[in-house]
C-alpha positions as CSV (number, residue, x, y, z in Angstrom):
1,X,73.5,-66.2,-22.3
2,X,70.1,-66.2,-21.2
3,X,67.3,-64.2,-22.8
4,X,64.7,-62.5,-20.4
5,X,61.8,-60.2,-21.4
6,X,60.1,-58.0,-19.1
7,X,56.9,-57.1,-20.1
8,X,55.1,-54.0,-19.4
9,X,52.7,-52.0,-20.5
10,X,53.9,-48.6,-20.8
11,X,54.8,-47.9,-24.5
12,X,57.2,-44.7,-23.2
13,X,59.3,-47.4,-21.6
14,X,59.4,-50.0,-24.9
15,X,62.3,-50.3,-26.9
16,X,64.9,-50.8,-24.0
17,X,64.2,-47.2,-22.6
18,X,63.2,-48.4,-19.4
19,X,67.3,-49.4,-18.7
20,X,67.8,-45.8,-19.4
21,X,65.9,-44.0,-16.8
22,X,68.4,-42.0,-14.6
23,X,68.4,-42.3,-10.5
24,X,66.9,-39.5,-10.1
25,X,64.4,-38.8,-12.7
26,X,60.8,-37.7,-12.4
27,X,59.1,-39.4,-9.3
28,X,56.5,-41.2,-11.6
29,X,59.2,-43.2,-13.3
30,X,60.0,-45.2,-10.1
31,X,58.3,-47.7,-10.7
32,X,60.5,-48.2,-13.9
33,X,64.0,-46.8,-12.3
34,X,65.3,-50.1,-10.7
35,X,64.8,-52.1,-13.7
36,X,68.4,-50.5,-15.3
37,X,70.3,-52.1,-12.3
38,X,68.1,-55.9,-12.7
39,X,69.6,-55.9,-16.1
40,X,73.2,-55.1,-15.0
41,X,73.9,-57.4,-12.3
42,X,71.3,-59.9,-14.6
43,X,74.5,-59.5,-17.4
44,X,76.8,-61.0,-14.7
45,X,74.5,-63.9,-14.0
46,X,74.3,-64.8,-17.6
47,X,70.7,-63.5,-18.2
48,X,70.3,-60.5,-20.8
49,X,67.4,-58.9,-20.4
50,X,65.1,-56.4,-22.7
51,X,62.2,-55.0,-23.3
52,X,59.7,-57.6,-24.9
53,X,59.1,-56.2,-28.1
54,X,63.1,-56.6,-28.6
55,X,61.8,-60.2,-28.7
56,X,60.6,-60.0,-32.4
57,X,63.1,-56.9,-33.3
58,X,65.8,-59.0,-32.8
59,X,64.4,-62.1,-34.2
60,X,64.8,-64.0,-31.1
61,X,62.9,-67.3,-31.1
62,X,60.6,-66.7,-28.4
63,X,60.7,-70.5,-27.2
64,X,64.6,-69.6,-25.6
65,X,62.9,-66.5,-23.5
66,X,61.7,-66.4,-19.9
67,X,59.6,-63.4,-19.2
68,X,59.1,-61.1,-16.4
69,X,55.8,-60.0,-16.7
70,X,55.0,-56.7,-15.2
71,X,51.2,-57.3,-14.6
72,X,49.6,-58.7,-17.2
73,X,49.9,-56.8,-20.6
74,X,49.0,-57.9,-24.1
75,X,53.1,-58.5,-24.7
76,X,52.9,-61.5,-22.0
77,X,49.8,-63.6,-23.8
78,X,51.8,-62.8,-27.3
79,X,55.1,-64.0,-25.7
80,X,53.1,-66.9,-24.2
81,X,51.6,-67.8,-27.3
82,X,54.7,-68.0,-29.3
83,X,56.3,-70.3,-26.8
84,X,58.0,-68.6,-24.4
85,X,58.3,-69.7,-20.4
86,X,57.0,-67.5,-17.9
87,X,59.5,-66.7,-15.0
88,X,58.4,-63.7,-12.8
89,X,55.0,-62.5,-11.9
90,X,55.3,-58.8,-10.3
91,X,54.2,-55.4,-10.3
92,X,54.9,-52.1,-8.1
93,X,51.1,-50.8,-8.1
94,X,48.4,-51.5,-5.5
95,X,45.3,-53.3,-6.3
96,X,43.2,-49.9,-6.6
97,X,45.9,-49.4,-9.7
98,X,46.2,-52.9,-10.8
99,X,42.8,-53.9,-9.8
100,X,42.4,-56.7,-12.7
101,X,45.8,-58.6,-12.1
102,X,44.8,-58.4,-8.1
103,X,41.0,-60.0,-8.9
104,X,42.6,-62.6,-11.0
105,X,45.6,-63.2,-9.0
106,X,44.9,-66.7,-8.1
107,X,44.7,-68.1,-11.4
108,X,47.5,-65.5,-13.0
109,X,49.8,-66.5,-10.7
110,X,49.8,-70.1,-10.7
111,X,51.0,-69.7,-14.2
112,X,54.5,-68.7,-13.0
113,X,56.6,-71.0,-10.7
114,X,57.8,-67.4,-8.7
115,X,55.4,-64.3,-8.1
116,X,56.9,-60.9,-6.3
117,X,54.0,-58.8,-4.9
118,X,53.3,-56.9,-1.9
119,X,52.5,-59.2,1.3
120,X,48.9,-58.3,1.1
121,X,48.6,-60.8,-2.2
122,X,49.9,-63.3,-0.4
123,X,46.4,-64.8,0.8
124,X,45.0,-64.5,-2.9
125,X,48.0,-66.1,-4.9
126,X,48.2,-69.6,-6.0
127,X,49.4,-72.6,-3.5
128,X,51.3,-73.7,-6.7
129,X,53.5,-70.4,-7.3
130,X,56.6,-69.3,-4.8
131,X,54.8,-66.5,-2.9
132,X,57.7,-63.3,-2.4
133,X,57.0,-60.6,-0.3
134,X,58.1,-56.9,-2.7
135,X,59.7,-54.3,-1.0
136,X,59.4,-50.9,-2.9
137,X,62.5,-50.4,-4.1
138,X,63.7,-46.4,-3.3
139,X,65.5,-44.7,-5.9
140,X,66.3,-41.4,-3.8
141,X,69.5,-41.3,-1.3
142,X,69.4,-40.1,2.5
143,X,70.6,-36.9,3.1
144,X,72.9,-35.5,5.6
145,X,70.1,-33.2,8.0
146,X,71.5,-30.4,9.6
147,X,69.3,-29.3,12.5
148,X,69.5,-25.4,12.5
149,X,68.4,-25.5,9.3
150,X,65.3,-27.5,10.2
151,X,64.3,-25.3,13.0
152,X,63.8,-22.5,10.4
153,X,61.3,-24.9,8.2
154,X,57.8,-24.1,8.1
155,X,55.1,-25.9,9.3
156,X,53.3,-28.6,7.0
157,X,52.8,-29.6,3.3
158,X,50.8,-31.9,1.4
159,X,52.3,-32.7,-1.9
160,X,49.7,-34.7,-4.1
161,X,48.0,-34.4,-7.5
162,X,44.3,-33.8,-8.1
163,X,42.3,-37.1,-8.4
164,X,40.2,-39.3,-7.2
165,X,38.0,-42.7,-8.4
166,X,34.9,-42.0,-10.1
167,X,32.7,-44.2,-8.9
168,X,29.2,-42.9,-10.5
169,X,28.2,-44.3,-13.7
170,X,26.6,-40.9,-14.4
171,X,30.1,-39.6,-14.3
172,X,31.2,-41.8,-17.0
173,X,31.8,-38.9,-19.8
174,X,33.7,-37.0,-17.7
175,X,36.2,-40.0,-16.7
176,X,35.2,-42.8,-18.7
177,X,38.9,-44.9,-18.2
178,X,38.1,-44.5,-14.6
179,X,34.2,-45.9,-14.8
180,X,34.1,-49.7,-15.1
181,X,30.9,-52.1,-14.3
182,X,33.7,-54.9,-13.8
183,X,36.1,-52.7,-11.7
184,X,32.9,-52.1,-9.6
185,X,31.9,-55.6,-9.7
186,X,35.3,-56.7,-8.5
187,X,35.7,-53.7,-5.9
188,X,32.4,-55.7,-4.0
189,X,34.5,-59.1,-4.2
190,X,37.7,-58.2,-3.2
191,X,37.6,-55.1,-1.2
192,X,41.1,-53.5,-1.5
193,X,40.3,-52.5,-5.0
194,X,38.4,-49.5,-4.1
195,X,40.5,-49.0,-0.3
196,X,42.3,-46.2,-2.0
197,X,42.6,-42.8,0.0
198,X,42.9,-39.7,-2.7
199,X,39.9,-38.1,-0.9
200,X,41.2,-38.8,2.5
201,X,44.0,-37.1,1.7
202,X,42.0,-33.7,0.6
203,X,39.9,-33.9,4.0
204,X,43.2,-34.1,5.9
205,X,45.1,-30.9,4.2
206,X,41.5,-29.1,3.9
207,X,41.1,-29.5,7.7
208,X,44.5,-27.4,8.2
209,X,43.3,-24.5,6.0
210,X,46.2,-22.1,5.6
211,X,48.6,-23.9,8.1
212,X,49.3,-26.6,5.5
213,X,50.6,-25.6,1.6
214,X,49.8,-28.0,-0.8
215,X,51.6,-28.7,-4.0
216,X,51.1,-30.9,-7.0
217,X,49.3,-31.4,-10.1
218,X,45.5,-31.3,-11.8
219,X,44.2,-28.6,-10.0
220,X,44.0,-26.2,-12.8
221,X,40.2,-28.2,-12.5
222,X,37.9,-30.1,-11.2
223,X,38.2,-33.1,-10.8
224,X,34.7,-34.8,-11.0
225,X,35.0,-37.5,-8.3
226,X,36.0,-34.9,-5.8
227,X,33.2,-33.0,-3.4
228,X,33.5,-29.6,-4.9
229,X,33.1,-27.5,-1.8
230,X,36.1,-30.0,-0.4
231,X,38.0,-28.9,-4.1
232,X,37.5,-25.2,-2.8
233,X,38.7,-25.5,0.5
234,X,42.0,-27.6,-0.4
235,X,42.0,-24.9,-3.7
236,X,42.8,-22.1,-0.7
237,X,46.1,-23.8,0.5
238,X,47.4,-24.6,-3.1
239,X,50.7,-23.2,-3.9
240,X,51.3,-24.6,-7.5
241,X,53.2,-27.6,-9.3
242,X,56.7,-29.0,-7.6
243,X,59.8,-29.1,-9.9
244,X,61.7,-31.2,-7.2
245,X,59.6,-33.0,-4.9
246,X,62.5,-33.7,-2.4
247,X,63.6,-29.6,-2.4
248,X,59.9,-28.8,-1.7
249,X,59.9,-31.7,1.1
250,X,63.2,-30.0,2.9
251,X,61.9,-26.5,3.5
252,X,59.2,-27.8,5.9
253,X,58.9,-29.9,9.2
254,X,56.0,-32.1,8.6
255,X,54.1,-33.6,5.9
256,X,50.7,-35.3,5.2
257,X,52.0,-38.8,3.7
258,X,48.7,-40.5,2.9
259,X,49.3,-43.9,0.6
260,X,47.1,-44.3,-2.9
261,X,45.7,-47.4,-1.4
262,X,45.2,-49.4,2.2
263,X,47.4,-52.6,1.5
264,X,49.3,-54.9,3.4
265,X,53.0,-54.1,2.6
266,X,52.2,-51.5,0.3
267,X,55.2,-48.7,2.1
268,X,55.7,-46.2,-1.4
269,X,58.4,-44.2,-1.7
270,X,56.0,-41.2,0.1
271,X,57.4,-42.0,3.6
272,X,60.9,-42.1,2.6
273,X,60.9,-39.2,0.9
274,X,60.2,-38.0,4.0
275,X,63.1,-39.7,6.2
276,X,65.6,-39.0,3.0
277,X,64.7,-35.2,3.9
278,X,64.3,-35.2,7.6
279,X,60.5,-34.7,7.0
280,X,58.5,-35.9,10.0
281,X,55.7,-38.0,7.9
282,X,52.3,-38.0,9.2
283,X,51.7,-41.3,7.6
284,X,48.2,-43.3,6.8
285,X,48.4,-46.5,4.2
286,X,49.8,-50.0,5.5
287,X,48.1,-51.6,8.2
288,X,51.3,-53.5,9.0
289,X,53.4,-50.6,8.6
290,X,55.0,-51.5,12.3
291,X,56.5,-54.0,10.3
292,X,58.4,-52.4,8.1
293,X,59.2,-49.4,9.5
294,X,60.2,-48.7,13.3
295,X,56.7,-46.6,15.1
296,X,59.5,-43.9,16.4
297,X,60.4,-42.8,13.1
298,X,57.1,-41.3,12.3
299,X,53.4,-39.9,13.3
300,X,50.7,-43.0,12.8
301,X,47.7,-40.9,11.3
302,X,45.4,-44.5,12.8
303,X,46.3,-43.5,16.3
304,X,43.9,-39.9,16.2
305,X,40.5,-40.2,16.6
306,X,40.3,-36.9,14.9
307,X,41.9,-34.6,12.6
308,X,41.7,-32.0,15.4
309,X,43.4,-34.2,17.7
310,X,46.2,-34.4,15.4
311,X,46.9,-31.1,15.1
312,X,46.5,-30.3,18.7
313,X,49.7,-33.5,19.0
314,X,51.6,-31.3,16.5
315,X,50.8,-28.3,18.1
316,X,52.2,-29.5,21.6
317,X,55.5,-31.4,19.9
318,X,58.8,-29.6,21.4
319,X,62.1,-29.7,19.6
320,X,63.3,-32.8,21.3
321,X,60.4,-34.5,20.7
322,X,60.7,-33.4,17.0
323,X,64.3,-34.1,17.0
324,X,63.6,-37.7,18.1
325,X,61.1,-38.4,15.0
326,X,64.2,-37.0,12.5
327,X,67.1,-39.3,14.2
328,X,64.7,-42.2,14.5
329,X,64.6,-41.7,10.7
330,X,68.0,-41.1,9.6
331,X,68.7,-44.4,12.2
332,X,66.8,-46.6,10.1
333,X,67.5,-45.4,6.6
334,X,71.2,-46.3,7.9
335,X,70.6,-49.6,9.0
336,X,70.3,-53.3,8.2
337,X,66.3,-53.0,8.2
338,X,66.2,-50.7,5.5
339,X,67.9,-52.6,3.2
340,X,65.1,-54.7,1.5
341,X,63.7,-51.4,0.6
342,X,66.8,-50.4,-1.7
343,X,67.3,-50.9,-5.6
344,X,69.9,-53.0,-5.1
345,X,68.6,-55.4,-3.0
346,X,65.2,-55.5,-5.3
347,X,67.7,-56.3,-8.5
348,X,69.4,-59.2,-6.6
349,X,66.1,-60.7,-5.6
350,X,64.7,-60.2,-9.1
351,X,68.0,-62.1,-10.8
352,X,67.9,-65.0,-8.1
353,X,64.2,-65.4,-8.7
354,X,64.7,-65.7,-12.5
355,X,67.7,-68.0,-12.5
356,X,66.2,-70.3,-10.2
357,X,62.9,-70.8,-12.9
């Protein structure tokens, strides 16, 4: 049996939690859901994986592992150091998120003989690693739509949480993990580290006023970064926290589905959250999002000049245009195409990538 470590640097997930995560958990934990079905079909190949710090609890000689490394946390250099073999570069965030292992991607990733990232870190990875376009693996399930109950939906939500990048050094009290010289430094270098869209998304829903509701967390305040008269006018339409993000999603016909960050290949889970409920998205991130997703399936925010032009295209959608959007959805999330995007097919990439180093 082989011995893998993934590295990571949430602590909530140390100590072999992260195989423990049920399907259908919080939303914030998908990045960490598929990881319970890498180690079972990893158990079949001969690899066992854990957690890194099971390294030392288990008194494992750290010169018989291959690591995973989920970015690049303190757990990888100590594994390094000790003598272990690096297998798997990868990571499920963005660059506005993982803006250091982005900026440094070219030398971090020609450490590792594979590296698994969106296709936008293509261009900026080492000649010398195996370049692997990610797919983000969905943990959620289609559901069966029935259509009389979608006529009765209401009209538009916007489910997102209060925040934004501080970008102002005199804000640095108020959000001092989100003030960096060196984050701003490397923003200037390498662009899509500050192409995120969390105020884009409150000028969208603001513009709608009381046709859109909008759900989520942090607005109990104000979040610095944001424009406080745009706080106020996204404040009007707020109708509280979600419990179930998918039940909230199902009792209405479209949704604002705005990306943290403009990234090539960066599709989240937001859009088929949308399909899974027979949510028409109103989608802005990717700019190859043709490519992974089929144009009939959902509304391309880039295509409007303006936010009133939008609404006047929802306005004059009838229900068999609507209907179109919906079957166009529940098509794909049936078909062959969709497949890179499941957790199944993420686990059997991640196990071939590791076996093979």
């Amino acid at each position: 049996m082989r011995t893998v470590a993934l590295s990571i640097r949430n602590a909530d997930m140390q100590g072999d939690r992260i195989f423990q995560l049920a399907d259908d958990g919080p939303i914030d934990q998908a990045p960490y859901t598929p990881w319970r079905r890498v180690r079972e079909l990893g158990l079949d190949c001969g690899l066992d994986l854990m957690t890194a710090d099971q390294v030392a609890a288990r008194a494992i000689n750290p010169r018989s592992v291959h690591v995973i490394s989920y970015d690049w946390p303190p757990s990888t250099d100590a594994l390094v150091a000790r003598g272990a073999q690096l297998a798997v570069l990868t990571s499920l965030e963005p660059p506005v998120i993982a803006w250091e292992l982005y900026y440094h991607l070219g030398r971090i990733s020609g450490r590792f003989p594979h590296t698994l990232l969106f296709e936008g870190g293509r261009r900026r990875a080492a000649a010398t690693t195996g370049f692997h376009r990610l797919y983000f693996p969905q943990v959620r399930q289609p559901r069966v739509i029935s259509w009389p109950e979608w006529q009765n939906r209401k009209f538009l939500v916007s489910i997102t949480s209060n925040k934004a990048l501080v970008r102002s050094f005199t804000r640095f009290f108020d959000r001092p993990r989100e003030v960096s010289v060196k984050r701003e430094i490397a923003s200037r270098l390498y662009p899509p580290i500050a192409a995120d869209q969390y105020l884009e998304r409150l000028r969208v829903a603001a513009h709608f006023g009381q046709r859109v509701d909008v759900f989520g967390q942090g607005w109990q305040r104000h979040h610095p970064a944001v424009p406080l008269v745009l706080h106020n006018a996204v404040l009007r339409a707020y109708r509280g926290a979600v419990a179930e993000k998918l039940e909230m999603l199902a009792q209405y016909r479209f949704s604002l589905c705005l990306e943290n960050s403009v990234f090539e290949g960066y599709v989240s889970e937001k859009i088929f959250d949308c399909f899974f409920t027979g949510t028409i998205p109103i989608y802005l991130g990717a700019p190859d999002i043709h490519r992974y997703v089929p144009p009939e399936a959902f509304i391309d925010l880039q295509q409007f000049g303006t936010y009133g032009e939008l609404e006047s295209f929802l306005d004059g959608l009838d229900e068999p245009a609507m209907r179109r959007y919906v079957e166009a959805a529940q098509d794909f999330v049936r078909s062959a195409e969709y497949a890179p995007f499941t957790v199944e097919c993420f686990a059997q990439q991640m196990v071939q990538l590791v076996a093979s180093s």
